[in-house]
C-alpha positions as CSV (number, residue, x, y, z in Angstrom):
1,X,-77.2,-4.0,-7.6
2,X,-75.4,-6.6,-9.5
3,X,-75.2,-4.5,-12.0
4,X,-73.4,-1.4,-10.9
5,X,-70.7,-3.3,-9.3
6,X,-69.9,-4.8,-13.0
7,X,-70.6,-1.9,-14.4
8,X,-68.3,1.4,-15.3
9,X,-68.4,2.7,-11.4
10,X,-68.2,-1.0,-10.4
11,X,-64.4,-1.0,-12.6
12,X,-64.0,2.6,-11.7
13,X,-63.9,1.6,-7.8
14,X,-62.0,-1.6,-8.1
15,X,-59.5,0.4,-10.6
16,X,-58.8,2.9,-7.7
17,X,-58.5,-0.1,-5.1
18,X,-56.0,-1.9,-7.1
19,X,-54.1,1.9,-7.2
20,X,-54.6,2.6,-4.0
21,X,-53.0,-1.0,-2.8
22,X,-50.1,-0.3,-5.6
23,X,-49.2,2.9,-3.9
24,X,-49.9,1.5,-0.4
25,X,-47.0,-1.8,-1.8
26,X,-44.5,0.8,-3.0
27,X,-44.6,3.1,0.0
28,X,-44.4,0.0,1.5
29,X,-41.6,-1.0,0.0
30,X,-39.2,2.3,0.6
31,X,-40.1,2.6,3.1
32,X,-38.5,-0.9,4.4
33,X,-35.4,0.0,2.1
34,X,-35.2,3.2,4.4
35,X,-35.0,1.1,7.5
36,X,-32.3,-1.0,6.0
37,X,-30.4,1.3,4.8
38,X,-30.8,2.7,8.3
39,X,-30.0,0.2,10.0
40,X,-26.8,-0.3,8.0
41,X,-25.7,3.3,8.6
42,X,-25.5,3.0,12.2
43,X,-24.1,-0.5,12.0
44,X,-21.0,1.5,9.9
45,X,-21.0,4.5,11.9
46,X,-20.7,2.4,15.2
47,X,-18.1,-0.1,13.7
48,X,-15.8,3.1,12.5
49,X,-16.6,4.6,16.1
50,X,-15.3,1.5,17.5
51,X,-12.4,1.1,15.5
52,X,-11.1,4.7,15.6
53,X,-11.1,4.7,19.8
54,X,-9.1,1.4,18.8
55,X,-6.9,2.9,16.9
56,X,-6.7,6.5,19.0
57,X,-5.9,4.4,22.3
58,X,-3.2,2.4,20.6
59,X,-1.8,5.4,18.7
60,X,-1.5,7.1,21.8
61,X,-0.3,4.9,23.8
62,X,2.8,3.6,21.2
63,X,3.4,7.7,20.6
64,X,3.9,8.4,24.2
65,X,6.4,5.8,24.9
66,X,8.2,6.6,21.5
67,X,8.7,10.0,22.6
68,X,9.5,9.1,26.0
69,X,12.7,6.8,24.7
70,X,13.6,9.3,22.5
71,X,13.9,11.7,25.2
72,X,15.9,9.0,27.3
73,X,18.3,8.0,24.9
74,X,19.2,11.6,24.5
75,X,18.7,13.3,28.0
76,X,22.4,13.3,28.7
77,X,22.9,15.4,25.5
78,X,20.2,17.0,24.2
79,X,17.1,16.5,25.8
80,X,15.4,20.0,25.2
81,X,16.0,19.6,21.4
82,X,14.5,15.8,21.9
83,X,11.3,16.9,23.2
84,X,11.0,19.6,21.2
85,X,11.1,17.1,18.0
86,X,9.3,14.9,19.9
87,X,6.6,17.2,20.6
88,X,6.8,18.3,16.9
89,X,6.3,15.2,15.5
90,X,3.0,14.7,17.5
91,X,1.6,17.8,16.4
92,X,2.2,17.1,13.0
93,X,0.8,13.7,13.6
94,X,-2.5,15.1,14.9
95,X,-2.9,18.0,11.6
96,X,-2.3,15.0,9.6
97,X,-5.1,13.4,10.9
98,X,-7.5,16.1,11.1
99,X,-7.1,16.1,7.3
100,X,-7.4,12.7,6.6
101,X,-10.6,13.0,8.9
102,X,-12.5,15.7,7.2
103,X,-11.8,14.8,3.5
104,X,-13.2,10.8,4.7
105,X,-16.2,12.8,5.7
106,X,-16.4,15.0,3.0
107,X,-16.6,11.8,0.5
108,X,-19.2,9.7,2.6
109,X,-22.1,8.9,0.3
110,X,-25.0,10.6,1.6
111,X,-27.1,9.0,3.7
112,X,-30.5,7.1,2.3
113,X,-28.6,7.6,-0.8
114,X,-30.9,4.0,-2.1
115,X,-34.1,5.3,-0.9
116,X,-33.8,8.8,-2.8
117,X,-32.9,7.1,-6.0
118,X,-35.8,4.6,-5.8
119,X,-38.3,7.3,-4.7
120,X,-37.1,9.4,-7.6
121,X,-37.1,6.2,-10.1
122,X,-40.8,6.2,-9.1
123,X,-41.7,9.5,-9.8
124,X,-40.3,9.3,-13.1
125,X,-42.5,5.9,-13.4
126,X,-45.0,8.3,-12.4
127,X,-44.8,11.0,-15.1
128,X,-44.0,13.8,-12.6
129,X,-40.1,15.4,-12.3
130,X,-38.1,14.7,-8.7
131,X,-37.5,17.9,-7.6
């Protein structure tokens, strides 16, 4: 009984163990990179949530009491030609920042951008193609 364990099954099985824990430590690996990277993605997406209501209550705030001293200072004249500017320069204000919002989406990374490269380094490692 000795024998066989030493013998070519005995390596054959302790080859496919030390495999089989090889795989076991890389899937092990991504997939603790994938959690990170998780993790870090809602960490950004939550900071950028935060600071854009920051920035959207502030902005509006500051714009509505722009436009409502511009339409003071000039309600004796020409207060229907004041809000009308006034109410110009908002919209322009908010098409300006649709823009800027899609193309900062549009350039994100993609997500688990680390993970997919690693996974693909190891099929290469592996002999086979990532598809």
């Amino acid at each position: 009984m000795a024998e066989q364990e030493t013998g070519p099954i005995g390596r054959l099985i302790g080859s496919l163990s030390a495999l089989l824990a090889s795989l076991l430590a890389i899937g092990r690996t991504r997939l603790e990179l994938f959690s990170v990277e998780l993790q870090l993605e809602l960490q950004r997406l939550a900071a950028l949530a935060l600071w854009a209501l920051v920035a959207l209550c502030a902005s509006v705030i500051a714009a509505v009491l722009l436009g409502l001293s511009i339409i003071i200072v000039f309600w004796d004249s020409h207060r229907i030609l004041a809000a009308l500017l006034v109410t110009g320069a908002f919209l322009l204000a908010a098409v300006l920042a649709v823009l800027v919002l899609r193309a900062r989406i549009r350039s994100k990374p993609p997500i688990l951008a680390g993970t997919l490269a690693e996974l693909a380094r190891d099929l290469e490692r592996l002999g086979r193609k990532p598809s």
